[in-house]
Backbone of each chain as ProteinMPNN parsed JSONL, in Angstrom:
{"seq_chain_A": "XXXXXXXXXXXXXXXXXXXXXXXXXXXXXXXXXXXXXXXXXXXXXXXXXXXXXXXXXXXXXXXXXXXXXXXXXXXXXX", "coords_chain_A": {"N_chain_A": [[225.542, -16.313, 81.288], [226.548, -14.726, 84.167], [224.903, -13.375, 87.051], [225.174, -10.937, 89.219], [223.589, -10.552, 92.376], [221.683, -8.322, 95.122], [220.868, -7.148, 98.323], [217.08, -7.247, 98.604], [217.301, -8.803, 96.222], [218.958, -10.825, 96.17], [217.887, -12.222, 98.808], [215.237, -13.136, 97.156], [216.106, -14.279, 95.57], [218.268, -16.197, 96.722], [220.609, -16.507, 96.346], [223.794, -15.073, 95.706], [224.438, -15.224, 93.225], [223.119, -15.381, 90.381], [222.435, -17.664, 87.226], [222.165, -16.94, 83.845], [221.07, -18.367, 80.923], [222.467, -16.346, 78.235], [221.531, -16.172, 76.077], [219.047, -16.093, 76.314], [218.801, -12.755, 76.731], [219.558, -10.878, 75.313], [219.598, -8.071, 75.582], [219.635, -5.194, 78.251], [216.366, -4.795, 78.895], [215.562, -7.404, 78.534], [216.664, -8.891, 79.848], [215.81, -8.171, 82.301], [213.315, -8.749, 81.923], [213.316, -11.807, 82.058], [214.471, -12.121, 84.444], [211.88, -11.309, 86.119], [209.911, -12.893, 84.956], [210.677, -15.841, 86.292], [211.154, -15.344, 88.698], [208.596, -14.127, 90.221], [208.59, -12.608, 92.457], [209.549, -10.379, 91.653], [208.76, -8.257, 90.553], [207.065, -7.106, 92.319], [208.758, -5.2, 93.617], [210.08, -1.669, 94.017], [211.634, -0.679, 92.039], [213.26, -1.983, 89.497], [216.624, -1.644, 88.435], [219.385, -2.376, 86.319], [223.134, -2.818, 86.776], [225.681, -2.837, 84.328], [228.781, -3.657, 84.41], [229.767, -2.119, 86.497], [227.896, 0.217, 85.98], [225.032, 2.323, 86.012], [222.644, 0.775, 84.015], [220.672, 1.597, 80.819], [217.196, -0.266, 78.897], [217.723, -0.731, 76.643], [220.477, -1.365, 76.497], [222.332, -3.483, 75.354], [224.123, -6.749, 75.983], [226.835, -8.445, 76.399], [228.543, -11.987, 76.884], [231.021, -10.822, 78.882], [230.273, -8.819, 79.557], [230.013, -7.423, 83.595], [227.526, -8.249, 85.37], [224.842, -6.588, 87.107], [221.967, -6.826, 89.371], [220.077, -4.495, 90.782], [218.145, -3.413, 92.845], [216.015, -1.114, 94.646], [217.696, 1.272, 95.974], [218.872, 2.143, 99.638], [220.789, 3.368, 101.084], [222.633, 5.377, 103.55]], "CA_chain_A": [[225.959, -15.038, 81.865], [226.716, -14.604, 85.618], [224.134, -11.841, 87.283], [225.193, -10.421, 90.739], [222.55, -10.088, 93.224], [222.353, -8.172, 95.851], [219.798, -6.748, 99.049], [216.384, -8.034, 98.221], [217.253, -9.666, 94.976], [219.521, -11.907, 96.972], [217.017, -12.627, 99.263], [214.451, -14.036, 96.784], [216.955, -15.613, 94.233], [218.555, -17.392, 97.479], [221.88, -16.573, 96.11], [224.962, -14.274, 95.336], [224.475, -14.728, 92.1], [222.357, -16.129, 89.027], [223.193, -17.481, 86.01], [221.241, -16.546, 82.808], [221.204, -17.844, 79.503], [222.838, -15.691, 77.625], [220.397, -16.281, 74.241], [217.603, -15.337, 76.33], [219.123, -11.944, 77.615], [220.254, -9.985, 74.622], [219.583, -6.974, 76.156], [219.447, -5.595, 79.604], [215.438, -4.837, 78.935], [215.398, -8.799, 78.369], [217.419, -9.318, 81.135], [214.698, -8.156, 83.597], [211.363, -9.909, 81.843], [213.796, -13.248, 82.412], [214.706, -12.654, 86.367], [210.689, -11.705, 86.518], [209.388, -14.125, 85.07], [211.646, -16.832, 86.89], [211.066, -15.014, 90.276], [207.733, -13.366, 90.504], [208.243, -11.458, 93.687], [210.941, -9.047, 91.528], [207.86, -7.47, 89.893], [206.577, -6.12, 93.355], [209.609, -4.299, 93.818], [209.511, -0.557, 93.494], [211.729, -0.452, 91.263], [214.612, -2.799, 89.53], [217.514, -1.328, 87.843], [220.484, -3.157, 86.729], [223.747, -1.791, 86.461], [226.707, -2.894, 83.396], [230.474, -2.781, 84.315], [229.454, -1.075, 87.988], [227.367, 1.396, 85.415], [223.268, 1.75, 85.583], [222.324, 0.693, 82.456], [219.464, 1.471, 79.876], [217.395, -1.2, 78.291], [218.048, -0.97, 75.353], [222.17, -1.665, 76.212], [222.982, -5.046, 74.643], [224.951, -7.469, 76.716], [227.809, -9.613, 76.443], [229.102, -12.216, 78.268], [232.118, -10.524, 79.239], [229.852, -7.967, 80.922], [229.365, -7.677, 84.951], [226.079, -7.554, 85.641], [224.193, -6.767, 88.339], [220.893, -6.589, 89.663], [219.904, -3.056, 91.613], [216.999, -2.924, 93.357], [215.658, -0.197, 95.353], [219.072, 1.412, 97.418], [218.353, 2.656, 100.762], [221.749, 3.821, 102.096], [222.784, 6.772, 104.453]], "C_chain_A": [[225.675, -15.058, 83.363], [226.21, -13.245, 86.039], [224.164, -11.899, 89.136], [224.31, -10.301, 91.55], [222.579, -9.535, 94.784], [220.817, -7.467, 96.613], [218.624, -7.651, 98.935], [216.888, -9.187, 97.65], [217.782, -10.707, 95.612], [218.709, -12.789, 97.564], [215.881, -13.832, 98.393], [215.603, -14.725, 95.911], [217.288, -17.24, 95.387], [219.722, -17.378, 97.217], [222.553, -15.437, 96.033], [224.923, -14.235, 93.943], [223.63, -15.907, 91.413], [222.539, -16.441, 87.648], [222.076, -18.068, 84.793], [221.882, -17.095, 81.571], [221.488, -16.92, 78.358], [221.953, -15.517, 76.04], [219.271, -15.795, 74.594], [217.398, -13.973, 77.218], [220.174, -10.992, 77.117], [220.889, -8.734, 75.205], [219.005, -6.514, 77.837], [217.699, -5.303, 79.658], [214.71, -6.491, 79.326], [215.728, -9.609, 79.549], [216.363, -9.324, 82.078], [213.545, -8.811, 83.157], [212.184, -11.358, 82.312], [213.569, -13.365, 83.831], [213.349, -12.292, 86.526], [209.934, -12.813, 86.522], [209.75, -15.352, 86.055], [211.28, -16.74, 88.517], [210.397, -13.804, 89.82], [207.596, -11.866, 91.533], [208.996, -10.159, 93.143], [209.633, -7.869, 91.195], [206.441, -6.64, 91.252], [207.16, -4.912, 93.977], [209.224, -2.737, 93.22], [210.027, -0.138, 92.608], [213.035, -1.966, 91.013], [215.785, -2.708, 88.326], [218.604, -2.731, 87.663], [221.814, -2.29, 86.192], [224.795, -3.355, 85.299], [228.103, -2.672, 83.223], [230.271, -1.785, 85.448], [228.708, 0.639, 87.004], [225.87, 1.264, 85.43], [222.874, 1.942, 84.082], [221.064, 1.067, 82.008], [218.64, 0.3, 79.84], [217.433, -1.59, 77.09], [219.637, -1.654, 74.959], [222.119, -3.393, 76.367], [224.227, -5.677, 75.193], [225.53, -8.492, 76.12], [228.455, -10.715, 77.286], [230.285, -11.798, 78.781], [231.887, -9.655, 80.655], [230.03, -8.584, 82.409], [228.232, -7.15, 84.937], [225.537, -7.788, 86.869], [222.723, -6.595, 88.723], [220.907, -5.655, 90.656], [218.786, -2.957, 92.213], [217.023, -1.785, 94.312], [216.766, 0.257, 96.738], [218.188, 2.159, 98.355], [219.806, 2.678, 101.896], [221.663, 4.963, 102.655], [221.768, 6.372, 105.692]], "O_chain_A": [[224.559, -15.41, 83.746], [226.719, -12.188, 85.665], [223.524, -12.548, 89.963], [224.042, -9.134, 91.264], [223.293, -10.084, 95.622], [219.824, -7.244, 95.922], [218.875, -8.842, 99.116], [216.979, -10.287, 98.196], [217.038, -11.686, 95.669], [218.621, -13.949, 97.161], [215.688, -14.991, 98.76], [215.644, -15.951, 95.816], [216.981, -18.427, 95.273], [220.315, -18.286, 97.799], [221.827, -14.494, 96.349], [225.365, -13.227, 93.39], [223.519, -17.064, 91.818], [222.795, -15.522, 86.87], [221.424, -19.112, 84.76], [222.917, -16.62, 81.103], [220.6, -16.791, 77.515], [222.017, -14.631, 75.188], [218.489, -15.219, 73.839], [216.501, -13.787, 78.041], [221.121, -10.467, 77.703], [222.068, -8.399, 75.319], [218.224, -7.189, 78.507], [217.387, -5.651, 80.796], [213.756, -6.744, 80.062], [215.232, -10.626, 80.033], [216.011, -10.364, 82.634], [212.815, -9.407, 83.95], [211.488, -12.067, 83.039], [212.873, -14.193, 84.418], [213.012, -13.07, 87.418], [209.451, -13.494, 87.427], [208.756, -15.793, 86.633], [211.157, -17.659, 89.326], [210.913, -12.816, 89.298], [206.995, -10.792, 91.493], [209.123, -9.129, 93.803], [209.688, -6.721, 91.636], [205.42, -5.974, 91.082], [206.61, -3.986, 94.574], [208.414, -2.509, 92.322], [209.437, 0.752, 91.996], [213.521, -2.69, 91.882], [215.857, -3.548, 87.429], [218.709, -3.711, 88.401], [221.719, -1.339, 85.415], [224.606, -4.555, 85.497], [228.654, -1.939, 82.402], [230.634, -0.623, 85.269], [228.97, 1.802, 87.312], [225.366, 0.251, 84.946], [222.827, 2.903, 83.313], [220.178, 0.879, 82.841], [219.034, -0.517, 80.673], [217.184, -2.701, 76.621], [220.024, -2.175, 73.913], [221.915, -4.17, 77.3], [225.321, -5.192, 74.904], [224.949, -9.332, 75.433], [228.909, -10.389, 78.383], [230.779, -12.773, 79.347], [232.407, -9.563, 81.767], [230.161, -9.791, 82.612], [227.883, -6.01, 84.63], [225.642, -8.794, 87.569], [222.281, -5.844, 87.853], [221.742, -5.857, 91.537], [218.329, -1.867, 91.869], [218.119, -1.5, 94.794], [216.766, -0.129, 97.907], [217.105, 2.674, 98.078], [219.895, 2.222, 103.036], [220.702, 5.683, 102.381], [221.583, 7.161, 106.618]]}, "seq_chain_B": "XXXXXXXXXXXXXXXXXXXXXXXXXXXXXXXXXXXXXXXXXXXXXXXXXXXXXXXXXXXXXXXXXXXXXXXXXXXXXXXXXXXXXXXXXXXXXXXXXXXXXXXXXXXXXXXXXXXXXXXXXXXXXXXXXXXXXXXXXXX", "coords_chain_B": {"N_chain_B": [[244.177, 16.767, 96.852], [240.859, 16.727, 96.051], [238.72, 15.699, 97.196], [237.386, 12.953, 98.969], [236.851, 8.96, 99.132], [235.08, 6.553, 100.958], [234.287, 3.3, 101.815], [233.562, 1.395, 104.576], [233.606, -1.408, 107.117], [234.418, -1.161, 109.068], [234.413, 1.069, 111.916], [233.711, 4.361, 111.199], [235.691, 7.328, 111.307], [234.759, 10.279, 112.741], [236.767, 12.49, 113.143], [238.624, 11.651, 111.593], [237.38, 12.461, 108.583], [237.156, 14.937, 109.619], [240.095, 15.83, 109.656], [241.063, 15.886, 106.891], [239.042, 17.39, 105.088], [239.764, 20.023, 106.85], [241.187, 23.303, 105.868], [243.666, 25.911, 104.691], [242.004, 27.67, 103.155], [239.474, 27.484, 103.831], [236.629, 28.429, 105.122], [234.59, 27.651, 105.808], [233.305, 24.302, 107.388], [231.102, 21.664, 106.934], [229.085, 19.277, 107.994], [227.468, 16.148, 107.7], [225.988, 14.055, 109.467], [225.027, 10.939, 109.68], [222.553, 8.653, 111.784], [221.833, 5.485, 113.338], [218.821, 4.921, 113.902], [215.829, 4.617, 116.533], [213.649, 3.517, 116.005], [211.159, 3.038, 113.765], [208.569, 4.162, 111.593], [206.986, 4.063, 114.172], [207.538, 1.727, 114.894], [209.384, -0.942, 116.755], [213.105, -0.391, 116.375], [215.755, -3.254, 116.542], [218.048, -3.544, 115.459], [220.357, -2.453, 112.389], [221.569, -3.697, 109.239], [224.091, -3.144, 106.647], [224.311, -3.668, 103.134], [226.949, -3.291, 100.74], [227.262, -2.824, 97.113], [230.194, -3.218, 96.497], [232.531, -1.847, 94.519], [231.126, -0.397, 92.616], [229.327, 0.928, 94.37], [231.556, 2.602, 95.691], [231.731, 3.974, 92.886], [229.768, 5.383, 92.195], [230.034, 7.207, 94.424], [232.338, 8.63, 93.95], [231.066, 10.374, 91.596], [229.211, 11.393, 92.557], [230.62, 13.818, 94.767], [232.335, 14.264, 92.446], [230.388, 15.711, 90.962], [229.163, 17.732, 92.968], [231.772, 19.094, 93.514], [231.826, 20.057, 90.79], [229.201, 21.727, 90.612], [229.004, 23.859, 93.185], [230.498, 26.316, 95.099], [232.864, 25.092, 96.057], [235.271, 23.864, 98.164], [236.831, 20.551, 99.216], [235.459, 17.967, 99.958], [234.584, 15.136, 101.352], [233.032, 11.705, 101.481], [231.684, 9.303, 103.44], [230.6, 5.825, 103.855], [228.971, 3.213, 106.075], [229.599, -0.209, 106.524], [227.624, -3.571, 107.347], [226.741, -4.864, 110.196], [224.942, -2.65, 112.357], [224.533, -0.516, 115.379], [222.32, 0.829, 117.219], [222.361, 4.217, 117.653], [224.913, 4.02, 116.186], [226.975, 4.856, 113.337], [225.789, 5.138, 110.289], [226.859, 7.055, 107.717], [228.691, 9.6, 106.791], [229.277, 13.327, 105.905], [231.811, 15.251, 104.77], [231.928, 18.829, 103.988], [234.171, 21.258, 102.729], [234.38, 25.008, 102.465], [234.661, 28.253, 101.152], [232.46, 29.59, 102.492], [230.024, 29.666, 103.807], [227.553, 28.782, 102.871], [227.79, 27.538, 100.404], [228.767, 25.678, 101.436], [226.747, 24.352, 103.18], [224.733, 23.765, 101.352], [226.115, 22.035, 99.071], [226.64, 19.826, 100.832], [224.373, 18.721, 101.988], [222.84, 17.947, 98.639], [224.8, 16.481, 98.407], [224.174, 14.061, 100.612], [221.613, 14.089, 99.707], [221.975, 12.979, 97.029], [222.95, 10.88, 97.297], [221.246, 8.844, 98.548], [219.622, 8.487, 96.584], [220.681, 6.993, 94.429], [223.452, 5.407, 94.934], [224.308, 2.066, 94.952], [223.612, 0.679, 98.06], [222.382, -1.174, 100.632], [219.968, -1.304, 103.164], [218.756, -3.526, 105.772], [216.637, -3.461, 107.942], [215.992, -4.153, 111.313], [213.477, -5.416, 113.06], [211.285, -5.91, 116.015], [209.589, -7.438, 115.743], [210.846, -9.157, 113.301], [211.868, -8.357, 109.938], [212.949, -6.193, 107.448], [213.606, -5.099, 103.847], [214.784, -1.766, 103.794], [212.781, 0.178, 101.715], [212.119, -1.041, 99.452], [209.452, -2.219, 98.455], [206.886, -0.503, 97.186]], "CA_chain_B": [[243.345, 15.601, 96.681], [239.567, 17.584, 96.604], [237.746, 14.463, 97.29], [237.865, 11.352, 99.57], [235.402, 8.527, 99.102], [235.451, 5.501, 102.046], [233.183, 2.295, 102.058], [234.236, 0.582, 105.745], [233.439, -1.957, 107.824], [234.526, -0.717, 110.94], [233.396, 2.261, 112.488], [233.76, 5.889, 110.435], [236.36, 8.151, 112.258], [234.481, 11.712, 111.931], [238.223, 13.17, 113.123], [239.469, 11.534, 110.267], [237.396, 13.001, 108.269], [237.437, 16.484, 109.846], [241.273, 16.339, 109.4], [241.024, 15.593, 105.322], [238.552, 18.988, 104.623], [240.328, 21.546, 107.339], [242.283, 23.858, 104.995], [243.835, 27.035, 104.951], [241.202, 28.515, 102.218], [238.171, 27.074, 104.024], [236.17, 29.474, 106.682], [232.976, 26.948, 106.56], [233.031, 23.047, 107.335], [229.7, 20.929, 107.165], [229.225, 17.918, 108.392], [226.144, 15.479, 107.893], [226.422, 13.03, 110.519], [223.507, 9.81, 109.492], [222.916, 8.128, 112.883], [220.757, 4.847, 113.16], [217.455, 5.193, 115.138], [215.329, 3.377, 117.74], [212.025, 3.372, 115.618], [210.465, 3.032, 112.36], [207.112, 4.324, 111.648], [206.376, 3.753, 114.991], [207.839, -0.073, 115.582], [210.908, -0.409, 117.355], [214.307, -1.251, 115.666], [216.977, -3.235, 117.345], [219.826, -3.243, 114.36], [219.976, -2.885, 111.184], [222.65, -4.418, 108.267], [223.928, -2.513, 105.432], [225.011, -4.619, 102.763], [227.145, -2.269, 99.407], [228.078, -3.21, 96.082], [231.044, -1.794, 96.936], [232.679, -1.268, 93.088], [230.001, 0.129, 92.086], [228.908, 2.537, 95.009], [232.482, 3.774, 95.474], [232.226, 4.566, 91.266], [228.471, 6.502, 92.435], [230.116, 8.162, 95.154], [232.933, 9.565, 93.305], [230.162, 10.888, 90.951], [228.808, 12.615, 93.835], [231.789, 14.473, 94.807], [232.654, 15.283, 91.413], [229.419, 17.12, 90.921], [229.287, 18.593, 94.14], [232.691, 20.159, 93.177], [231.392, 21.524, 89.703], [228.237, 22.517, 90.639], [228.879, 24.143, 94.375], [231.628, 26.647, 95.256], [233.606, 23.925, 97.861], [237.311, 23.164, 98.168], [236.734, 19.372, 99.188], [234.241, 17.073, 100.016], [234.287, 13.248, 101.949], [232.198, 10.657, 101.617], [232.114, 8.198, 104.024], [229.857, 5.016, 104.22], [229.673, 2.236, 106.573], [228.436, -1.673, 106.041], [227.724, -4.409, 108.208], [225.61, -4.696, 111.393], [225.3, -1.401, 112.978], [223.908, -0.722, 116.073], [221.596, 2.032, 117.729], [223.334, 5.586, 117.63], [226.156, 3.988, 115.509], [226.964, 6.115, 112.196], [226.177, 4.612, 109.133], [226.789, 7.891, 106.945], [229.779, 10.905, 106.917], [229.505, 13.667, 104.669], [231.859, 16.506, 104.997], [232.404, 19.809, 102.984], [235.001, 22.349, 103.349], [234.414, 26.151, 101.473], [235.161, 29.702, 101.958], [231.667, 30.569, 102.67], [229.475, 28.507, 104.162], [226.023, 28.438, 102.2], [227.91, 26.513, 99.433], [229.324, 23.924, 102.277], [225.427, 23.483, 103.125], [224.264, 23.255, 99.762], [226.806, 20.673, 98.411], [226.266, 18.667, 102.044], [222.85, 18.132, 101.934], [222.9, 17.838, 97.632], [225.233, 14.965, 98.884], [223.67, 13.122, 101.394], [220.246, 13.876, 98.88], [222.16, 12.322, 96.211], [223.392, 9.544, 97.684], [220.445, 7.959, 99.073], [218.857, 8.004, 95.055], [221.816, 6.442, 93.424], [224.809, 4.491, 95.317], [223.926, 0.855, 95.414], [223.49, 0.207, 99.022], [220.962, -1.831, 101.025], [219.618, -1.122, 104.481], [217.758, -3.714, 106.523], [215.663, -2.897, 109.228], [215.349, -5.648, 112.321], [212.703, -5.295, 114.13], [211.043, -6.713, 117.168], [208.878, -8.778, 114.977], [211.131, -9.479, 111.528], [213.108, -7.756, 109.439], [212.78, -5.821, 106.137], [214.702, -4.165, 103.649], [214.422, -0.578, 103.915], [212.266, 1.27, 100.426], [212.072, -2.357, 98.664], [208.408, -2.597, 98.083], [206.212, 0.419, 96.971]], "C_chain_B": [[242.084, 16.679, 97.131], [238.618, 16.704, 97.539], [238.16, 13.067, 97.751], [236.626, 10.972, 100.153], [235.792, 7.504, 100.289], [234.081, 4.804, 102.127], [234.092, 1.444, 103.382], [233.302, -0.315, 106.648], [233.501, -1.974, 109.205], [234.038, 0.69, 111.077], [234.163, 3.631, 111.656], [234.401, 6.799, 112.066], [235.832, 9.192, 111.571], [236.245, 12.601, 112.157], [238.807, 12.631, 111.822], [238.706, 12.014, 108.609], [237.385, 14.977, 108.178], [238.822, 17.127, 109.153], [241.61, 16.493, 107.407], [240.05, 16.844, 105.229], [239.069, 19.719, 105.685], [241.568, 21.72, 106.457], [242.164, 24.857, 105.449], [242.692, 27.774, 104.52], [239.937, 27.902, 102.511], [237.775, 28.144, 105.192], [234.864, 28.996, 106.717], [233.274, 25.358, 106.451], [231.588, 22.848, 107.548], [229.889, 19.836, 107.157], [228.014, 17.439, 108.624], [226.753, 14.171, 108.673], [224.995, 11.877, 110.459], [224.001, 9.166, 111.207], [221.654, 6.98, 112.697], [219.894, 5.361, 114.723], [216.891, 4.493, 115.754], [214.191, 2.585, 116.91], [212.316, 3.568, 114.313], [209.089, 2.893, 112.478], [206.771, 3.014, 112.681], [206.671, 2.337, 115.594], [209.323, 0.113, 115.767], [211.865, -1.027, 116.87], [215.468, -1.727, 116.833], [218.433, -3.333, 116.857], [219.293, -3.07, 113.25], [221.659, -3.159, 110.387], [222.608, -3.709, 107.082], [224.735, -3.395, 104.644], [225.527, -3.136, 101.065], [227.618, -3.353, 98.397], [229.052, -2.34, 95.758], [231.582, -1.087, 95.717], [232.148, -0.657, 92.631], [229.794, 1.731, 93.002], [230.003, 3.087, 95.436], [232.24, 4.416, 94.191], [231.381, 5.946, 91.515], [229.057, 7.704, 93.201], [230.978, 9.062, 94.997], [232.22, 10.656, 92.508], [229.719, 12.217, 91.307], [229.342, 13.603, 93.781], [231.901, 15.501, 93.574], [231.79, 16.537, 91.369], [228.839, 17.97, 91.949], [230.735, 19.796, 93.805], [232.844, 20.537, 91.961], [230.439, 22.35, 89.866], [228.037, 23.515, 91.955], [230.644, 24.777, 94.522], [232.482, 26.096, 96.783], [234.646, 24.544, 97.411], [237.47, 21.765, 97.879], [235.961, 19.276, 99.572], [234.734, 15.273, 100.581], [233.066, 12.764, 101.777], [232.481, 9.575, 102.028], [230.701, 7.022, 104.114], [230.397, 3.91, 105.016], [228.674, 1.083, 106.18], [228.293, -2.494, 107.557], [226.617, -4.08, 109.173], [225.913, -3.526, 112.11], [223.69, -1.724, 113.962], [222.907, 0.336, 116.647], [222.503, 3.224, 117.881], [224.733, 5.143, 116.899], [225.608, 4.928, 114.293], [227.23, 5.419, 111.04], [226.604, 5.765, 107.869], [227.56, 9.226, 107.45], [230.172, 11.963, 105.989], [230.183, 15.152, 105.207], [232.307, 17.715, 104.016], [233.204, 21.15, 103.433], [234.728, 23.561, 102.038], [234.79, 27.132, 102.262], [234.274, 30.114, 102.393], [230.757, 29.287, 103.034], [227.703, 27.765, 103.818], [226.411, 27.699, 101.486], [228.406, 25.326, 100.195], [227.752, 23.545, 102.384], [224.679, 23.274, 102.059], [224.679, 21.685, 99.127], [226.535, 19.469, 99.894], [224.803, 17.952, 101.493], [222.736, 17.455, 100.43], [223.922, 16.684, 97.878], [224.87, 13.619, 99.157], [222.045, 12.871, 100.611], [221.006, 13.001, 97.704], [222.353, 10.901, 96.103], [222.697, 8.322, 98.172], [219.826, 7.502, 97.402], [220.067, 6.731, 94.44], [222.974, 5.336, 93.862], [224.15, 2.978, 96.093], [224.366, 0.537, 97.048], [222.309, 0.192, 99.69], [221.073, -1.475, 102.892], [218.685, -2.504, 105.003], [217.379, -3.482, 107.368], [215.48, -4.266, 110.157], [215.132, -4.763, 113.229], [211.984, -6.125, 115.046], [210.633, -7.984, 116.484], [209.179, -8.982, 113.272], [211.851, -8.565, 111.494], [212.572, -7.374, 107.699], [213.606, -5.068, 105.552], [213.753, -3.216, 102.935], [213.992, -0.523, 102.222], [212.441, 0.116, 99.568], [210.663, -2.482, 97.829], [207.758, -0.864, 98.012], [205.175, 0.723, 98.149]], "O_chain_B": [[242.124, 17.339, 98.169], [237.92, 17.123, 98.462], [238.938, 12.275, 97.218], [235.803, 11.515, 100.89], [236.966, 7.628, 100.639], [233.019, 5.365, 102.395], [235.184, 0.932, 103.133], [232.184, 0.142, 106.887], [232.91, -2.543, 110.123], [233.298, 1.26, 110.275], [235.394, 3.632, 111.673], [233.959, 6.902, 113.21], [236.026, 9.393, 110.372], [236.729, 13.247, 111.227], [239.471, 13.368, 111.092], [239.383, 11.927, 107.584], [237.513, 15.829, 107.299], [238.948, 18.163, 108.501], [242.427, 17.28, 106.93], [240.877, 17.734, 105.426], [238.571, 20.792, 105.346], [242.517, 20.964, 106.249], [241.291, 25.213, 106.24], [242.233, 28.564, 105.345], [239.195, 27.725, 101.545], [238.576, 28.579, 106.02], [233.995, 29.554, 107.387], [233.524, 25.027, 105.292], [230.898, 23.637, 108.194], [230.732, 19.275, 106.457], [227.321, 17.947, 109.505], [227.769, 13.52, 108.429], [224.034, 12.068, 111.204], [225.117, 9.149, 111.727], [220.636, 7.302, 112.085], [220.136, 5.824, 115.838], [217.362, 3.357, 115.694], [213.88, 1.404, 117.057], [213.313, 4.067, 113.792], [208.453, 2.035, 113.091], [206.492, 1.832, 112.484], [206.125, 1.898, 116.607], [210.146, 0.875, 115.261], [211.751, -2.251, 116.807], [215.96, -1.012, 117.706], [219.512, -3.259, 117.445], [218.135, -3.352, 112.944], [222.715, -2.843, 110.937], [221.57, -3.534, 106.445], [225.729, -3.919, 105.146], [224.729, -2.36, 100.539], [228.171, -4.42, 98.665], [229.053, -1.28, 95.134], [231.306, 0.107, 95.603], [232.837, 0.003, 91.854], [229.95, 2.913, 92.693], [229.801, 4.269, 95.715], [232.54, 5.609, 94.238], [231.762, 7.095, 91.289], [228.81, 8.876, 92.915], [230.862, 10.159, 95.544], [232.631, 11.809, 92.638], [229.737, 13.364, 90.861], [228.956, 14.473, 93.0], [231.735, 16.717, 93.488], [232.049, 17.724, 91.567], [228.052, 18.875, 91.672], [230.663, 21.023, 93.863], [233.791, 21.28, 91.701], [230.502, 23.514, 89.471], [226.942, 24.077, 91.96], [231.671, 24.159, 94.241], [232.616, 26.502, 97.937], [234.868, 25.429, 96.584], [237.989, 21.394, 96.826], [235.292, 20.288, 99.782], [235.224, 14.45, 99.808], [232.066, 13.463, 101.942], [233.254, 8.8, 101.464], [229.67, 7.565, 104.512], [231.564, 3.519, 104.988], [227.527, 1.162, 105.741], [228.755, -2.099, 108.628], [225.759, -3.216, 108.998], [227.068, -3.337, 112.493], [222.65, -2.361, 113.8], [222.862, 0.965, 115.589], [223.598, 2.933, 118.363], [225.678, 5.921, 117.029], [224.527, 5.499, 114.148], [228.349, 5.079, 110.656], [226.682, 5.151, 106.805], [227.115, 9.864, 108.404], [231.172, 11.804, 105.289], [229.55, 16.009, 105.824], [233.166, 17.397, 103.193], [232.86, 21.907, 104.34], [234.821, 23.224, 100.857], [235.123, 27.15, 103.448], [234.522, 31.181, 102.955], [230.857, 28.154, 102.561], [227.037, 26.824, 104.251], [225.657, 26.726, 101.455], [228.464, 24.189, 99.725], [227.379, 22.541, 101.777], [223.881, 22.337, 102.101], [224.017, 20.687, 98.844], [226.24, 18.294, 99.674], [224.465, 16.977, 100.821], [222.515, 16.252, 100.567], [223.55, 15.71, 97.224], [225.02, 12.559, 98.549], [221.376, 11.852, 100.784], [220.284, 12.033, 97.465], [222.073, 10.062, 95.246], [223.159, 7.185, 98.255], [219.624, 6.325, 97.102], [219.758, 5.587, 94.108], [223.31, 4.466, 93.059], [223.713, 2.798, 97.23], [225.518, 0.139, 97.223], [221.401, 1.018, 99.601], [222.078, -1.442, 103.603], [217.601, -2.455, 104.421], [218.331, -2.975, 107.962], [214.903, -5.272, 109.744], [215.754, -3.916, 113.87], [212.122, -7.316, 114.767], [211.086, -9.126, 116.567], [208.382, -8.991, 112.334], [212.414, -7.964, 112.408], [211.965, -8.142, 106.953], [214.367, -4.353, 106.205], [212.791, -3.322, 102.175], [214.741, -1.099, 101.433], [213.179, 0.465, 98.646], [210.707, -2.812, 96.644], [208.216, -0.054, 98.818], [204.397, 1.672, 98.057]]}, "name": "protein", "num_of_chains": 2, "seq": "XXXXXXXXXXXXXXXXXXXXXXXXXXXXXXXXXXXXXXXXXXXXXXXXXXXXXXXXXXXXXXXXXXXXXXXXXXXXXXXXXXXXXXXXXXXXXXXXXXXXXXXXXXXXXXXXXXXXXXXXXXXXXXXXXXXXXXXXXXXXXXXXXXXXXXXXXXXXXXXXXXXXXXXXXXXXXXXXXXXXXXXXXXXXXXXXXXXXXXXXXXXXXXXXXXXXXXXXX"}
């Protein structure tokens, strides 16, 4: 599964995007212990949403690979 | 059309949005005008870079809008954002509201520009003399 990154997240990944095992990233709860674990610094963040189809998701919502996913960290527009 | 959203790269025409909310059935415009600043707690900025997920924070900023025009007696409503390197007194942020009365134009403005900073994926960095950070990242 292909995971968007974007602001920070970019920053530490080092990329535009990341690509996740899909077996270990049922759900989008799962989704975030993976990109922590993997990359420590996410878990200093103040917060780290991800959104589903340009939607902020739960974690309980169960992913496919068809989804877009993205990683959200902490916006700071306007 | 009640509602017009705009993610741009080049510079935000406020005439162009003035001309999109003046109506006949309006007798209050508001207009939040974001401007970048010199300083940050106290250290001095010399740009900063907004980077959007733009799909996304157009979807948020429609959102906006919408519930600005159920919950607030408007007419219309703009939302304008800008990306890219912006410079000192440039305008990263355009929010305007047209009503008949003008407590609900400042209501839905502000309930705008408050909404919009919680919710519409976009990133601010901050460059400053010494580095660069992105804005409300770390606790």
């Amino acid at each position: 599964m292909k995971v968007l990154t974007f602001g920070i997240t970019k920053d530490i990944i080092g990329s535009r995007s990341l690509e996740v095992p899909s077996n270990l990233a049922l759900t989008v709860g799962e989704l975030r212990q993976y990109v922590i674990s993997k990359y420590p610094k996410m878990e200093k963040l103040k917060s780290l949403a991800i959104a589903v189809n340009e939607e902020y998701a739960t974690d309980d919502k169960r992913l496919i690979e068809s989804d877009v996913v993205a990683l959200i960290p902490p916006v700071s527009g306007g | 059309m009640r509602k017009k959203i705009k993610i741009s790269s080049s510079p935000l025409n406020l005439n162009e949005v003035i001309r999109f909310i003046r109506a006949d059935e309006n007798g209050a415009e508001d207009y939040f005008i974001g401007t970048v600043r010199n300083a940050t707690k106290g250290e001095s900025v010399t740009h900063l870079f907004f980077e959007s997920y733009e799909a996304m924070a157009i979807k948020e900023m429609e959102k906006i809008a919408d519930r600005a025009l159920e919950q607030f007696d408007i007419n219309n409503i703009a939302i304008y954002h800008r990306v890219g390197e912006l410079k000192i007194q440039e305008v990263p942020v355009i929010i305007g509201v047209g009503s008949a009365h003008r407590v609900a134009a400042f209501d839905a403005c502000r309930f705008a520009i408050d909404t919009l900073k919680e919710t519409v994926p976009i990133w601010k960095k901050e460059f400053l003399e010494n580095g660069e950070v992105w804005v409300s990242a770390h606790p």
